[in-house]
C-alpha positions in Angstrom: -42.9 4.5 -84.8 -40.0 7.0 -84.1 -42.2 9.9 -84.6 -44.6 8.0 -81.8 -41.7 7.3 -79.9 -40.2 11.1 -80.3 -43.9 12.5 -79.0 -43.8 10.8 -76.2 -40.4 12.0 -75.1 -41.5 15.5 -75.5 -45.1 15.0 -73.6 -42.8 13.2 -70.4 -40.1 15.5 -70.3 -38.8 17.4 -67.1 -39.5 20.4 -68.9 -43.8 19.6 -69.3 -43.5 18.6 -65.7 -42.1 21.7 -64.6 -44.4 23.4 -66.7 -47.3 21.9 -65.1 -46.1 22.3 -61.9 -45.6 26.3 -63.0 -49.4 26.5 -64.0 -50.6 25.1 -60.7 -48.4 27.7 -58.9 -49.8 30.6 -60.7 -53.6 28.9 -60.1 -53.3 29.8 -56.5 -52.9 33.5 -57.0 -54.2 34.3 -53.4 -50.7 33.5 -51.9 -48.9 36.0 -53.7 -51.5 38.7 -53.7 -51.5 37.9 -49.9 -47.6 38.4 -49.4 -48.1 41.7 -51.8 -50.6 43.1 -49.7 -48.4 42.3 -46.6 -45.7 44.1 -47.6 -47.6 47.2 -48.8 -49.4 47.3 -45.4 -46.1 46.5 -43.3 -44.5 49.2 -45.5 -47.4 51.4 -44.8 -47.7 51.6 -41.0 -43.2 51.3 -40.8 -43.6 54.9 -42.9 -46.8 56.2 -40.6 -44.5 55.4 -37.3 -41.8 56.5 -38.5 -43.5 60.0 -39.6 -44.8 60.2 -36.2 -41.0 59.9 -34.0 -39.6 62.0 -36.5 -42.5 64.7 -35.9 -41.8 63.9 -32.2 -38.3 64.7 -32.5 -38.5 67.7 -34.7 -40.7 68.9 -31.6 -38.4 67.8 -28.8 -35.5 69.6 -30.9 -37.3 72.8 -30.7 -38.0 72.5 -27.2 -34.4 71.8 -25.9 -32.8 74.9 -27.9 -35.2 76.7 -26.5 -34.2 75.6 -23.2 -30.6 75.8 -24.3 -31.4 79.3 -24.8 -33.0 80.8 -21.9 -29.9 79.1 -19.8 -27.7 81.3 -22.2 -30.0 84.2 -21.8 -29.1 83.6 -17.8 -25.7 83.7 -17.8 -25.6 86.6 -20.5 -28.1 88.4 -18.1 -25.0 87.2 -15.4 -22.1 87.8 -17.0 -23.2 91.5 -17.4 -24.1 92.4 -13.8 -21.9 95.1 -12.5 -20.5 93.4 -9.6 -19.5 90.2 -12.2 -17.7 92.3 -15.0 -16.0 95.0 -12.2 -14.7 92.0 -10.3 -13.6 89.8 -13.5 -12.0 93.1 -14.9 -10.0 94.0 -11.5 -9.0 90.4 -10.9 -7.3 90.1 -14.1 -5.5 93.4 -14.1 -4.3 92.7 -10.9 -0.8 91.1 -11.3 1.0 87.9 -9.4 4.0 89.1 -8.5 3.8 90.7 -5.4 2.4 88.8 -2.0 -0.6 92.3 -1.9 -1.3 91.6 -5.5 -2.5 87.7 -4.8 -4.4 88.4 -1.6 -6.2 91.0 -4.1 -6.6 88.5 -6.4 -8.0 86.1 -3.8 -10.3 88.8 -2.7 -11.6 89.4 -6.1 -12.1 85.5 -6.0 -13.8 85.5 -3.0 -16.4 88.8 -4.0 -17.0 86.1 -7.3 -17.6 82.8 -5.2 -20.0 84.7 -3.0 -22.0 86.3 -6.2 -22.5 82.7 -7.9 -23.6 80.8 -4.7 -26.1 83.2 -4.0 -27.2 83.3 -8.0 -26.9 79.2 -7.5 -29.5 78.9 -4.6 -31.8 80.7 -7.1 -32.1 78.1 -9.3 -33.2 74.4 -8.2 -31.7 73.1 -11.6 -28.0 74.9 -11.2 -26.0 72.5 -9.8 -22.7 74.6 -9.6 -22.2 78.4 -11.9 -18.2 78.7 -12.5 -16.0 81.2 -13.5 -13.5 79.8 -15.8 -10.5 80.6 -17.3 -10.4 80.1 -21.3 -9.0 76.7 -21.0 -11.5 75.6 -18.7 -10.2 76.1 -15.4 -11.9 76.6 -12.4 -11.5 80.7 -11.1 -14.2 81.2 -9.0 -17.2 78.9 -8.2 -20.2 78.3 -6.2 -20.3 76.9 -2.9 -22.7 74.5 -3.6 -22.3 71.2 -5.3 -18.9 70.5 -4.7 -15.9 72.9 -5.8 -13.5 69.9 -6.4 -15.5 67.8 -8.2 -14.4 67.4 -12.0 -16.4 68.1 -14.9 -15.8 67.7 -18.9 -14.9 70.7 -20.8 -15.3 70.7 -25.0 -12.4 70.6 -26.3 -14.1 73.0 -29.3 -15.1 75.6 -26.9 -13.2 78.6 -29.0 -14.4 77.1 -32.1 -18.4 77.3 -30.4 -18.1 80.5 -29.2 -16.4 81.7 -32.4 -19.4 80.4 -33.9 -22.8 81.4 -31.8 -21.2 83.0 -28.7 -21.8 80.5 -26.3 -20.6 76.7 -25.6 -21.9 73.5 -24.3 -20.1 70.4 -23.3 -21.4 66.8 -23.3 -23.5 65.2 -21.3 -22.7 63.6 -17.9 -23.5 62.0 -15.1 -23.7 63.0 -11.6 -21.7 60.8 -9.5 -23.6 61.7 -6.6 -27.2 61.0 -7.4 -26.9 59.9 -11.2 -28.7 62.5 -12.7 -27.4 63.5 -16.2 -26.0 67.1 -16.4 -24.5 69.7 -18.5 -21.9 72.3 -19.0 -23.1 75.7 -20.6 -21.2 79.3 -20.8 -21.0 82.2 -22.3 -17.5 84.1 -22.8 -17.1 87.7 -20.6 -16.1 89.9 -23.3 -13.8 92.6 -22.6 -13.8 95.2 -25.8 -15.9 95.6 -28.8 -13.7 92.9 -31.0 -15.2 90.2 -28.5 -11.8 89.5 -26.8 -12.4 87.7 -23.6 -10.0 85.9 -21.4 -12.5 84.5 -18.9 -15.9 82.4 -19.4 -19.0 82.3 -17.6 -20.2 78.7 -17.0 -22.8 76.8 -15.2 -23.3 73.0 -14.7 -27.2 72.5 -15.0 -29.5 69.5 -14.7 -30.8 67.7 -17.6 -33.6 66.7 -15.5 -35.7 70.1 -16.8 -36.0 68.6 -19.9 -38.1 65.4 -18.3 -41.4 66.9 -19.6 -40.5 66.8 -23.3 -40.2 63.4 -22.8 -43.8 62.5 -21.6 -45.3 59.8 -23.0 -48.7 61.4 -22.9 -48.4 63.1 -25.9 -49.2 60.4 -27.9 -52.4 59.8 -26.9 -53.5 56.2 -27.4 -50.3 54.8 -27.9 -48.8 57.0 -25.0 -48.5 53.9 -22.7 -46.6 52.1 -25.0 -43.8 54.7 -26.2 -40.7 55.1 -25.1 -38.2 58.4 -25.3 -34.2 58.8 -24.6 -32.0 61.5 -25.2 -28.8 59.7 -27.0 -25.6 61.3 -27.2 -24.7 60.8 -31.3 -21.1 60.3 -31.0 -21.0 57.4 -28.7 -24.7 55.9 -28.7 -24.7 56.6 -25.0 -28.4 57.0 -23.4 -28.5 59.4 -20.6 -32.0 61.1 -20.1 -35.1 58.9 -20.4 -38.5 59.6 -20.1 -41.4 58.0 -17.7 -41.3 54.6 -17.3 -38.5 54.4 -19.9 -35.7 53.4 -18.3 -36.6 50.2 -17.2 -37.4 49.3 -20.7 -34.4 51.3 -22.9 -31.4 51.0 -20.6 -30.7 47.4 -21.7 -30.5 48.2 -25.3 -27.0 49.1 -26.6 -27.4 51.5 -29.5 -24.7 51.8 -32.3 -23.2 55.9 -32.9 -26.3 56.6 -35.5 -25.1 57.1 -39.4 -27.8 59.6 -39.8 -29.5 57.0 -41.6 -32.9 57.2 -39.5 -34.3 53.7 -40.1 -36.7 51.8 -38.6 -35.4 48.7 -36.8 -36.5 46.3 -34.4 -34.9 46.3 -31.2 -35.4 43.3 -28.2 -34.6 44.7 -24.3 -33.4 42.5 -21.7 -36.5 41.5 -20.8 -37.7 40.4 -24.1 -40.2 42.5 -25.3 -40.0 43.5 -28.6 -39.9 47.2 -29.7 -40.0 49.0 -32.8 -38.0 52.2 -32.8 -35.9 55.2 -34.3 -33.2 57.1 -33.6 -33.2 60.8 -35.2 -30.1 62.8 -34.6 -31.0 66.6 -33.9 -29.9 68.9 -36.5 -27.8 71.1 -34.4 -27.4 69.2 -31.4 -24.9 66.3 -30.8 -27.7 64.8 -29.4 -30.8 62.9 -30.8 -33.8 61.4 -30.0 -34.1 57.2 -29.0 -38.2 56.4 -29.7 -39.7 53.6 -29.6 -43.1 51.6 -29.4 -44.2 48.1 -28.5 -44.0 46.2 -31.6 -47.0 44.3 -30.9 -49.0 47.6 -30.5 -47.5 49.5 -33.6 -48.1 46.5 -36.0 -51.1 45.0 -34.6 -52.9 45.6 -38.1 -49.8 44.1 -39.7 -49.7 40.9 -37.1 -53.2 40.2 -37.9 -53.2 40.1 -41.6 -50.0 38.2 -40.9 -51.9 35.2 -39.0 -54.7 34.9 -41.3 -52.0 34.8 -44.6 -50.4 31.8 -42.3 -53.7 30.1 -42.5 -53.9 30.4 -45.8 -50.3 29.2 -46.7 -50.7 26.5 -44.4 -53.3 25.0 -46.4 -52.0 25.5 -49.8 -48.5 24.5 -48.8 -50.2 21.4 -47.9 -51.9 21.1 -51.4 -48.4 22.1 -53.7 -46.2 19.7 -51.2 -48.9 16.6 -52.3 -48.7 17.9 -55.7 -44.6 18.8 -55.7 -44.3 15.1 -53.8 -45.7 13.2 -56.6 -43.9 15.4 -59.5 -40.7 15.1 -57.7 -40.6 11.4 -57.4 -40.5 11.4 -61.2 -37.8 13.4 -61.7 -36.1 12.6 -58.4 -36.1 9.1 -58.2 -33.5 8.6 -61.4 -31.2 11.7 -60.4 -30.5 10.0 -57.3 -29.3 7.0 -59.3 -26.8 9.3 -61.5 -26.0 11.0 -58.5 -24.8 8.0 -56.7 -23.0 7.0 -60.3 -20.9 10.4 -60.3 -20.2 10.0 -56.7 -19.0 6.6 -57.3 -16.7 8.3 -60.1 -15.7 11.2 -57.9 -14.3 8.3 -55.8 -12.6 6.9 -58.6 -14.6 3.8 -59.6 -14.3 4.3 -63.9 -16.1 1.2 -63.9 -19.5 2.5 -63.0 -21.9 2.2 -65.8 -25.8 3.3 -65.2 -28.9 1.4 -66.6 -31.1 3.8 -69.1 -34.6 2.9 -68.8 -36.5 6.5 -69.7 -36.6 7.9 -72.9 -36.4 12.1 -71.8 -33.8 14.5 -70.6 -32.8 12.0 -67.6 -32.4 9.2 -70.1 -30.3 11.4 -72.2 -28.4 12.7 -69.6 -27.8 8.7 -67.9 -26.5 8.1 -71.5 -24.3 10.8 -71.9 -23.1 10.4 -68.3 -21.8 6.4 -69.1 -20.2 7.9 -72.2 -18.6 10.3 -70.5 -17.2 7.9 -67.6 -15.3 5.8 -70.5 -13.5 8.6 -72.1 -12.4 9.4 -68.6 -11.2 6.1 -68.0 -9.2 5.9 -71.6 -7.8 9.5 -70.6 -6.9 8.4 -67.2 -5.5 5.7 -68.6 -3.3 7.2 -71.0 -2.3 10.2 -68.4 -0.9 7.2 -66.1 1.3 6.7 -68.7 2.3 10.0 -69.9 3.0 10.5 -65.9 4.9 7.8 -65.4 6.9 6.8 -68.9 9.9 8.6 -70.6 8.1 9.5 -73.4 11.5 9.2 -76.0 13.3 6.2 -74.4 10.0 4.4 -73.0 11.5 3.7 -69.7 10.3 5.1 -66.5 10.6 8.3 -66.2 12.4 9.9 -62.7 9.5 10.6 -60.8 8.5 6.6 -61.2 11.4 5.3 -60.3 12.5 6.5 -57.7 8.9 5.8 -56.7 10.1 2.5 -57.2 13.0 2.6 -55.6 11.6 4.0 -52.3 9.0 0.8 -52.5 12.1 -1.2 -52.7 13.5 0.5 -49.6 10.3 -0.1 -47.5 10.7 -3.9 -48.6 14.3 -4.1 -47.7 13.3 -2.6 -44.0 10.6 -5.4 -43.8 12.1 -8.2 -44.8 15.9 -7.3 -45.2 16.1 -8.5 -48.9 18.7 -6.3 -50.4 19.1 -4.5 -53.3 21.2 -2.8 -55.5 21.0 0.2 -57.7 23.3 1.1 -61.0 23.8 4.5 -62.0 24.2 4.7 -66.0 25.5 7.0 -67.8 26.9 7.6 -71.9 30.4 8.4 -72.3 30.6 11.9 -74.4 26.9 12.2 -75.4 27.6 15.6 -75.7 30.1 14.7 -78.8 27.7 12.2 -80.1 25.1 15.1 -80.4 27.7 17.7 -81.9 28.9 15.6 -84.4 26.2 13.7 -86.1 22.9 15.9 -84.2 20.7 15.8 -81.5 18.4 13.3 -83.7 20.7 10.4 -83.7 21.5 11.3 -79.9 17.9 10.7 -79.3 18.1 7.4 -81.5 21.0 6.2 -79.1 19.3 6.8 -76.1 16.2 4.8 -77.6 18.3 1.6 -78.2 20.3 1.9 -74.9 16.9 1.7 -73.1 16.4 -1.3 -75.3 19.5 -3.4 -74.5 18.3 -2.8 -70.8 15.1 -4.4 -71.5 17.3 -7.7 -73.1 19.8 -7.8 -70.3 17.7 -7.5 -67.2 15.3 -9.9 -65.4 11.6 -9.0 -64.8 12.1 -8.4 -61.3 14.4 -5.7 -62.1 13.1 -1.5 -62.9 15.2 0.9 -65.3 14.2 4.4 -65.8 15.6 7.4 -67.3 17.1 9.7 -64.4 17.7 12.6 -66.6 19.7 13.8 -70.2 21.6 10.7 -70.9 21.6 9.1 -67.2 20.0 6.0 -66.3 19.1 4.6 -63.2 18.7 0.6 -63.0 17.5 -1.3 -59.3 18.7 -4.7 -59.6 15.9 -6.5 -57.0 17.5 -9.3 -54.1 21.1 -8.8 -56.0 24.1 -9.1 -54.2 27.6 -7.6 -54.8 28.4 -9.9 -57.0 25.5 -10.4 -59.1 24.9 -6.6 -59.7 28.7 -6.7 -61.0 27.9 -9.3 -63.5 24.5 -7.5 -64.4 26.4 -4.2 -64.8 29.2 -5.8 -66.9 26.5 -7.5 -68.5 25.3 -4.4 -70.0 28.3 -2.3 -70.4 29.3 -5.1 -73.2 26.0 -5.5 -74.5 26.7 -1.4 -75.5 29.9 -1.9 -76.4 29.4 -4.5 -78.6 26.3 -3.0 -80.2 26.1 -1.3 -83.7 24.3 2.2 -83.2 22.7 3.2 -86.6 21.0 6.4 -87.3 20.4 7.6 -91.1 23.2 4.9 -92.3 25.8 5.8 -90.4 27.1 3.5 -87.2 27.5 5.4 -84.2 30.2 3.4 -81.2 28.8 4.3 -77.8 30.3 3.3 -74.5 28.6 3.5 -71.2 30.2 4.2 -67.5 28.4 2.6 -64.9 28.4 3.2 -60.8 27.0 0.4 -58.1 25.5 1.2 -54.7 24.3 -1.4 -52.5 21.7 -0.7 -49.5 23.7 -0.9 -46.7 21.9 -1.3 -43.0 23.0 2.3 -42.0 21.1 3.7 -45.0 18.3 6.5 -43.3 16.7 6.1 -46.6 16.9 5.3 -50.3 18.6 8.3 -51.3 21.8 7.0 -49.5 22.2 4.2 -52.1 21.7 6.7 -55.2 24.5 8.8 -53.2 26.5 5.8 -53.1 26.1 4.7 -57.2 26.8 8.4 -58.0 29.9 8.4 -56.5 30.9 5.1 -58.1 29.8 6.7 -61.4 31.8 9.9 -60.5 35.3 6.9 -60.1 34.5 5.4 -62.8 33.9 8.7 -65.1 37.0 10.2 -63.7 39.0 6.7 -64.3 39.0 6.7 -67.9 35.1 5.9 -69.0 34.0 2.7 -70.3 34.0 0.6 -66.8 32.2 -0.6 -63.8 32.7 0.5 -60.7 31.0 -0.7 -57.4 30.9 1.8 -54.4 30.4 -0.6 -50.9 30.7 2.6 -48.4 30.6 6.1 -49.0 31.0 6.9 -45.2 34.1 4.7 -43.8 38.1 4.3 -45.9 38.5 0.7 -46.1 40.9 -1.9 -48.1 40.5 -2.0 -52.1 39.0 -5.5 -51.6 36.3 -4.5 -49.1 36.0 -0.4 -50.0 35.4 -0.7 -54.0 36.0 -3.1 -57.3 37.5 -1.8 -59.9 36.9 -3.5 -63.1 38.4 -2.6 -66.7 36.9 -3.5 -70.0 
């Protein structure tokens, strides 16, 4: 019978179920081999389009330093015209003292300005050609374009020209007719240890570059590709090809980590795009590509729609399947569940039925065993949190608990109370002559006498070393003095034995009384304390009751004073 009753538990366990539900899973091996076979396609065409913009960019690189280039081969070609080097030459040796020397100077200026607006109307892509100083001001410059109209200079312009012999600046926009532009110059150098004091410079249009950027070069896919030139640094766009615009402009781009990944971008008109930004090697610049999603992954998006069918359908199978296997196993874990929620809320009474004989039985078992200790420990922890553990009283923490309930009540309902602050005349002696042992013994059978001299109603506790705190419930002036008395004999009089020797122990005792005036209950302890505090400092061994700590009044309304 229990080996019958032991096979059955082991063929109706959650573990067989799961197992079960395992082998159906791997029965329906299309699903996974359909997800593989995504990813190793999606992988496939992200690596092909991704191969394909980098290619493109690698070209487009190649290109524009080529351009860059030929515009440095122009202004070297410039720079070393006779009538540029013989002017630069005399305009710096002539000094600016002397009122002939500056109208030399400004004729030298004026030869220069001449030179480079008729070199400037040469050239439909030359917006402006200067010549600059080495810090970037403006010497000489071209009529046309606009003299007074700023420009950025690069801030590493030594360090370029240390390094290749030529600068460039940033990109930037015209303000006039928006079209992106450029700064590029070449240094004139004046001796054979490349000196120079002046640079060579001319502000072109970015719009020669537009053909680089033609779609068409892509073939099929050329309608659906898209090409910006992105400044690296800041992730700023500023030179798009045809048709691009409308379609990048929207699309903020991050300053590229040189990580060259594939992501999915969305414009502000919603279209979906697939694209790449590759940083140029040695350009701050780099290449924004992109093509429609829809049109790079159209393999992908198909194989994507069929594997939906597919999932559909067995998803509908394994949830029939998973629906009926899960009611087994669900059904009685909702039950414990709601039993340990019920705990969590403190009910300890909770205790579950066990109907099954597997894991969930077990477990429902275990669980109602587990509820009972709890409650015995959180039984016992009340205790150990609220008793003195050597006198048995109260411990501080509950009563003045207790005595703040006692407050509340006297707001209410205006019952008063009173409060007695108790403490041993020279423990410390008691301790130092016959040992902390029988000190502990004394303290043990004051906390008894308490519990034979005061009423039910009443709450002692141990406020701390050998102090005692009593709250004498609906007592009066009166009664509390008799209670108090009550118990100061009751100490007096009793023998205090520890290991055969008799110990005499007196007791000092203060009374408070809640007054109406009292904020709160601490006012009352305040008041007992300094009753204790009299009666300590008037000889031990008495009771002394404490009517007002705040006003002086008459011995027969301020205080009692009451002698053994």
């Amino acid at each position: 019978m229990g080996k019958q009753k032991n096979k059955n538990r082991y063929l109706f366990s959650i573990r067989n179920r799961i197992f079960i539900f395992a082998v159906l899973i791997t029965a329906i091996p299309s699903l996974s081999m359909g997800l593989l076979l995504q990813n190793m396609l999606q992988t496939t065409l992200e690596e092909k389009v991704k191969q394909k913009f980098a290619d493109s960019a690698q070209i487009m690189e190649r290109e524009i330093s080529l351009w860059l280039k030929k515009r440095v081969y122009d202004l070297t070609v410039f720079s070393n015209a006779s009538i540029v080097s013989e002017t630069v030459t005399a305009y710096l040796n002539t000094p600016e003292k002397k009122a002939d020397d500056n109208k030399k100077r400004r004729q030298h200026i004026k030869i220069l300005e001449t030179y480079l607006s008729t070199l400037q109307h040469q050239f439909k892509n030359y917006v402006r050609i200067f010549v600059l100083s080495k810090t970037g001001s403006v010497i000489a410059a071209s009529e046309s374009g606009g003299r007074a109209r700023p420009f950025p200079f690069p801030n590493d312009c030594i360090e370029q020209i240390s390094d290749k012999q030529w600068f460039k600046g940033n990109a930037y926009i015209d303000s006039r007719d928006k079209s992106p532009l450029i700064l590029i110059g070449v240094p004139f150098f004046l001796d054979q240890l490349y000196e120079y004091e002046t640079l060579l410079a001319i502000e072109v249009r970015l719009t020669g570059l537009l053909p680089l950027l033609d779609p068409a070069k892509f073939r099929d896919s050329g309608d659906w590709t898209y090409e910006a030139l992105v400044d690296i640094k800041t992730g700023r766009q500023f030179l798009f090809g045809r048709g691009a615009k409308k379609v990048l402009n929207e699309i903020s781009l991050a300053p590229s980590d040189d990580s060259q990944k594939l992501r999915e971008y969305v414009n502000g008109r919603g279209e979906r795009l697939m694209g790449l930004v590759v940083p140029f090697r040695e350009l701050e610049w780099g290449l924004f590509i992109t093509e429609n999603y829809e049109k790079a992954f159209s393999g992908l998006i198909n194989a994507r729609h069929r594997n939906i069918i597919i999932l559909c359908c067995f998803t509908v199978l394994m949830g029939i399947v998973a629906y009926l296997l899960s009611r087994q196993i669900m059904v009685p874990l909702s039950v414990l569940t709601r039993g340990a929620e019920r705990v969590a809320e403190g009910d300890l009474d909770v205790r579950l039925p066990v109907y099954r004989n597997d894991e969930i039985g077990f477990a429902t078992t275990v669980f109602n065993e587990m509820v009972a200790k709890l409650k015995l420990s959180q039984t016992k922890l009340e205790q150990l949190a609220t008793i003195d553990p050597l006198t048995g009283l109260n411990n501080r923490k509950q009563v003045m608990s207790i005595l703040r309930d006692h407050y509340k009540y006297y707001r209410r309902y205006k019952t008063g109370f009173s409060v007695l602050m108790i403490d041993v005349d020279h423990f410390k002696d008691v301790n130092d002559t016959y040992g902390h042992q029988a000190g502990d013994t004394v303290l043990k059978q004051v906390a008894e006498l308490f519990d034979e001299n005061l009423r039910n109603v009443d709450s002692a506790g141990r406020y701390g070393g050998e102090e005692f705190l009593v709250i004498l419930a609906e007592s009066g002036m009166d009664e509390s003095i008799q209670a108090a008395e009550r118990i100061r004999k009751a100490v007096a009089s009793h023998k205090f034995i520890h290991e055969d020797q008799e110990i005499q122990v007196h007791i000092s005792v203060g009374i408070g009384r809640i007054q109406k005036q009292d904020g709160d209950e601490q006012k009352v302890v305040k008041r007992a304390d300094m009753a204790l505090y009299r009666a300590k400092n008037e000889g031990r061994n008495r009771v002394v009751y404490q009517a007002d700590d705040d006003q002086q009044r008459d011995a027969a309304e301020a205080g009692k004073y009451l002698s053994p």
